[in-house]
BAVEX-781969 format. One record per residue (C-alpha): residue in one letter; x, y, z. Coordinates in steps of 0.2 Angstrom, whole numbers, plus 2048, in hexadecimal, padded with zeros to 3 digits. Example, Ala and Ser with C-alpha at 12.3 -4.5 7.8 and 13.67 -1.06 7.14 Angstrom:
a83E7EA827s8447FB824
END
This chain:
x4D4C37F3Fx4DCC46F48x4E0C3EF58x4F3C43F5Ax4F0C56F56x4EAC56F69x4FBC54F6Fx503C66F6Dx515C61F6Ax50FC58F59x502C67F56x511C71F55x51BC66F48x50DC64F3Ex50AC74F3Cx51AC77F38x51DC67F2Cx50FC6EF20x517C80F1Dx529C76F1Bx521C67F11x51BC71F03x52CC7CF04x535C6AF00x52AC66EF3x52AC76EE9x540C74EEBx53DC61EE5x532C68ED5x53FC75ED1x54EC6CED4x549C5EEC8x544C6AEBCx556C74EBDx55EC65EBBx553C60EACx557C70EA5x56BC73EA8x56DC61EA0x563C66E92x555C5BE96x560C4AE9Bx555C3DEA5x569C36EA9x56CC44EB3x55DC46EBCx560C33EC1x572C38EC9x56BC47ED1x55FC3BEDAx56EC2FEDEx579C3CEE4x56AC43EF1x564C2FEF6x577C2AEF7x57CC30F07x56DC25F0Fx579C16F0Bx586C1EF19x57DC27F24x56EC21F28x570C11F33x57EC1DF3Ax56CC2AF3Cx563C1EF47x572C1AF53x573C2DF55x561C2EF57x560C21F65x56EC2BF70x56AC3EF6Cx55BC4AF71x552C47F5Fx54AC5CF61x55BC62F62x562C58F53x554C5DF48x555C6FF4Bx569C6EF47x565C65F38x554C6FF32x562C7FF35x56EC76F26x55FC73F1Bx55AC85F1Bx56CC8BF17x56CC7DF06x55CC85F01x563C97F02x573C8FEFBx56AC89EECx560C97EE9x56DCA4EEAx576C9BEDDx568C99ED2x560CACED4x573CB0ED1x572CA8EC0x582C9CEC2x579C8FEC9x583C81EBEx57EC6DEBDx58CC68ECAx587C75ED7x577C6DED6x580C5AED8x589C60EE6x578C6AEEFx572C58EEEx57FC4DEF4x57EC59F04x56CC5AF07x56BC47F06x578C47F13x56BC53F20x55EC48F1Bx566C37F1Dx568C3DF30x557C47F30x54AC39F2Cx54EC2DF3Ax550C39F45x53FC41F3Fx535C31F3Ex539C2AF4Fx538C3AF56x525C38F52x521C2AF61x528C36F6Dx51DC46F67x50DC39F68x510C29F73x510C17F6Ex4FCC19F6Cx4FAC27F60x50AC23F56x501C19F47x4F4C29F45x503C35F47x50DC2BF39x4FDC2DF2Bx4F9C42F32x50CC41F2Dx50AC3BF1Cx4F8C45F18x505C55F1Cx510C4DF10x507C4BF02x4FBC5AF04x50AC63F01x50EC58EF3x4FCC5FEEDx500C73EF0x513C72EEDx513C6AEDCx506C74ED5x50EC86EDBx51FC80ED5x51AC7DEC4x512C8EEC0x51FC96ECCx52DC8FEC0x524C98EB1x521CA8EBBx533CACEC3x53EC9CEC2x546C90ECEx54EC99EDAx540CA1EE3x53BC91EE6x54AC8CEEFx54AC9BEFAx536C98EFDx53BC86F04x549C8EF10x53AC9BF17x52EC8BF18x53EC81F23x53CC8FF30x52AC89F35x532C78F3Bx540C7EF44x534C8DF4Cx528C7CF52x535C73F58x53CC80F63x52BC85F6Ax526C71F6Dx528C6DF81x535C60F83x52EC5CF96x51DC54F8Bx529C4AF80x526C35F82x537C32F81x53DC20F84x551C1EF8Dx55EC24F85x56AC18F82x57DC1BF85x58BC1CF79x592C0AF77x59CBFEF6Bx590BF4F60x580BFDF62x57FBFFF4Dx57FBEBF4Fx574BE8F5Cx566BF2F52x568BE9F43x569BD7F4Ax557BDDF53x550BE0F43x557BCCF3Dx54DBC5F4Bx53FBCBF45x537BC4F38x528BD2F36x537BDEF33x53FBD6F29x531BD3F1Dx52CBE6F1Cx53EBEDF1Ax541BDDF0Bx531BE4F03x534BF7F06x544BF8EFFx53EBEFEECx531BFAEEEx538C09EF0x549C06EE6x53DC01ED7x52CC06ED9x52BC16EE0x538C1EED5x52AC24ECBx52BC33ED2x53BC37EC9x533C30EBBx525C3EEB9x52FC4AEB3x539C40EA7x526C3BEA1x520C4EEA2x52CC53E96x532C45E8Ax520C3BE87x513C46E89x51FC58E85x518C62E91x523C6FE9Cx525C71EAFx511C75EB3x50CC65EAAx519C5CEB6x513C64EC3x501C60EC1x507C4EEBEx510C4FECFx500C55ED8x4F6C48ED0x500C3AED9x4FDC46EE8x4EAC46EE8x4EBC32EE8x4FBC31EF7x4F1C42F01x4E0C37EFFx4E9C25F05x4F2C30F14x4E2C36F1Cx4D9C24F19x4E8C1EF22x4E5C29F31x4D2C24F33x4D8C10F2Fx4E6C13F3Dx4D9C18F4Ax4D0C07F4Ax4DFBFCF4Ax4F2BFBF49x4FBBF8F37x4FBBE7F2Fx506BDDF25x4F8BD7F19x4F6BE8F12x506BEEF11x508BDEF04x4F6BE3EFBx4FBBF4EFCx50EBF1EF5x505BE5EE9x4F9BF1EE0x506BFFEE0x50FBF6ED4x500BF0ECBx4FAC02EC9x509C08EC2x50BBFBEB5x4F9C00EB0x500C12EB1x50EC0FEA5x502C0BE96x4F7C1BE9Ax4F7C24E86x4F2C34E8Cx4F9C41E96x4E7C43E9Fx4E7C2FE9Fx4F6C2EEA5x4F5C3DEB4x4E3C34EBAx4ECC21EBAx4F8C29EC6x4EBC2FED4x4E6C1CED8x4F9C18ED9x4FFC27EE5x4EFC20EF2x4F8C0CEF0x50AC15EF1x505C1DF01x4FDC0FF09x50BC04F0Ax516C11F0Dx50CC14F1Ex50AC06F21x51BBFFF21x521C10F2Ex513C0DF38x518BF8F3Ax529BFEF3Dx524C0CF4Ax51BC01F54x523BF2F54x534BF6F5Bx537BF8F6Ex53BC0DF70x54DC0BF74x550C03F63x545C0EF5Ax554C19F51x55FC0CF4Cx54DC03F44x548C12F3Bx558C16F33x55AC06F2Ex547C08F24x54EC1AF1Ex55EC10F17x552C03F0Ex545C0FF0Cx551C1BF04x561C13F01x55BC09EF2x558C1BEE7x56DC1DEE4x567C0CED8x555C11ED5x55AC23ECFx568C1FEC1x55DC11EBDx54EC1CEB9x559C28EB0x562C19EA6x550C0FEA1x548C1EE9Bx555C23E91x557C11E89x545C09E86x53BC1BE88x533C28E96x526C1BE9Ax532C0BE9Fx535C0EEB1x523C0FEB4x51FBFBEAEx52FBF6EB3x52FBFAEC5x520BF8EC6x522BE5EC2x52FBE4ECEx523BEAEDBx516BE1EDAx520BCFEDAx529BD5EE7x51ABD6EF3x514BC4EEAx526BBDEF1x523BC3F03x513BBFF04x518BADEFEx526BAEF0Cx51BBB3F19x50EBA6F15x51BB99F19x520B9EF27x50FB9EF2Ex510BB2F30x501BB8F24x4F0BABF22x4E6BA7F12x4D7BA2F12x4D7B8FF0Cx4CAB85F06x4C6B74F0Dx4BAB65F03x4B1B59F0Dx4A0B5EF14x4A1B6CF09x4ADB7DF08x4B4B84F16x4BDB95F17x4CBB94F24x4CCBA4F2Fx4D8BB3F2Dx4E5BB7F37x4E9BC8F3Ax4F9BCCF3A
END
């Protein structure tokens, strides 16, 4: 399960990913909740808030990969680790200061999506080069266990910290935690680094990437089903607070609790995905059972009547919304050759990602209209035929197997293929 700890180079970034990670998630809790609270409690602007951070993925991110491909990947991320720790400072001056106004926090947004469009492809190829082609399946579910362990701890300390000394602490804790990851990426040896050829600069390399990922249907089928997924589905997450406070009227401890609900489920599915991941590479079967019963969960979800109802339904979906979202990196990690590894993964951060400038308004715009509760079934829906549609598609075109059932001398289950 812990296999690619024994490579230093990733020891050190993991370490320093789960002081950072709980340091992002305690700035996402108390950047919602400012938001929620300059508006005056307005699920519309929590929705642009989301697109203004998401919307720069649309521009950059395809442009991320590309740069990726060409540039030491250690170096850019320590440049880009140094400008998210000056937005957190940034945003907690203004806060502490007491003029922290709506727009600065638009604005703080809008910029930060821009270090992250150029962050995450760079991060997430960079992770076959700390581990090697072998390890990179285990290295991509450790990654996500950090994640949502720190979507356990942050959560939790950032909704009894907003009660105790406000939102701006919180920022200024999350530029501290940003100075664990640059500290591990300086101190990584770049000579143990399994780095694939670097590609010159050339005309048309943006192209060439994307017609690689056309080729191939597998692709194809995940970044189809990631970006329904993701620009419906898993915009719960910015449903929680509209949820927290409008349904079930609690204040920013009961969202936090409902946040670190959904954690125990995605921190539970992470480290199952690293003991599945050491008997066998990613499949497409469960990415489209896993996509399937996300959405099944959160329409289930939606119709919870409590707020302890509720909170529990959410621990079985955060497990589903993890699996597929692991096993969708991982299929994409491992299927592409490593001098096409950037332009791939920026094109699953753009699909992954770039859907939320829709997702977000949306969100904001359905909860508003037809009640707190309404993204949940509604996305949820859309998740769950969408994974039915690819899996239709993939059946006729011979790329996932059923078992069918034959009469003559009696039944006969055809075998599986594995894909």
């Amino acid at each position: 399960m812990f296999s690619s700890l024994k490579v230093r180079n990733y020891r050190l970034f993991f370490t320093g990913q789960v002081i950072s990670n709980i340091g992002t998630w305690m700035q996402r809790i108390a950047q919602d909740w400012l938001v929620f609270t300059l508006s005056g409690n307005d699920p519309i602007a929590l929705g642009i808030a989301v697109a203004l951070q998401f919307a720069p993925t649309l521009f950059l991110s395809l442009w991320a990969g590309v740069l990726a491909d060409r540039v030491d990947k250690r170096r850019l991320l320590i440049g880009i680790q140094i400008a998210v720790l000056a937005q957190a400072v940034i945003l907690g001056a203004l806060d502490l200061s007491g003029i922290a106004a709506l727009w600065h926090v638009y604005l703080l947004c809008f910029t930060l999506g821009c270090t992250a469009s150029l962050e995450v492809p760079a991060r997430q190829s960079f992770v076959a080069e700390m581990v090697g082609r072998d390890k990179v399946t285990n290295a991509v579910a450790l990654n996500s266990s950090i994640f949502n362990m720190a979507r356990i701890v942050g959560p939790a300390i950032a909704g009894f910290a907003i009660t105790w000394v406000g939102t701006g602490w919180l920022f200024m804790a999350n530029a501290v935690s940003t100075g664990a990851v640059i500290a591990a990426l300086v101190m990584m040896n770049p000579d143990k680094l399994f780095r694939g050829p670097a590609i010159p600069r050339e005309k048309g390399q943006l192209v060439e990437g994307l017609r690689y990922v056309r080729r191939r249907s597998d692709l194809m089928t995940v970044m189809v089903l990631v970006f329904f997924v993701s620009t419906f589905g898993i915009t719960y997450f910015t449903s929680l607070p509209i949820v927290a406070a409008n349904v079930f009227h609690t204040n920013a401890d009961g969202y936090g609790l409902l946040s670190t609900l959904v954690a125990v489920g995605t921190f539970t599915g992470a480290l199952m995905s690293a003991r599945r991941n050491t008997r066998g590479g990613p499949r497409v079967r469960l990415l489209l059972i896993s996509a399937f019963l996300l959405g099944a969960f959160e329409v289930i979800t939606a119709f919870m009547p409590t707020y302890l109802t509720f909170g529990l339904a959410l621990i079985p979906l955060g497990f589903a919304t993890i699996t597929f979202l692991n096993t969708a990196n991982a299929l994409v990690q491992t299927a592409v050759s490593p001098e096409m590894r950037g332009r791939v993964m920026g094109l699953y951060v753009l699909v992954l990602i770039g859907g939320n400038p829709i997702g977000g308004p949306m969100t904001g715009w359905m909860a508003d209209a037809f009640g707190g509760r309404s993204p949940f079934y509604i996305g949820g829906a859309i998740s769950a035929l969408a994974a039915v549609a690819c899996a239709v598609v993939l059946i006729r075109r011979g790329g996932v197997s059923l078992p069918v059932r034959r009469f003559g001398n009696g039944l006969r289950v055809l075998k599986r293929e594995r894909v």
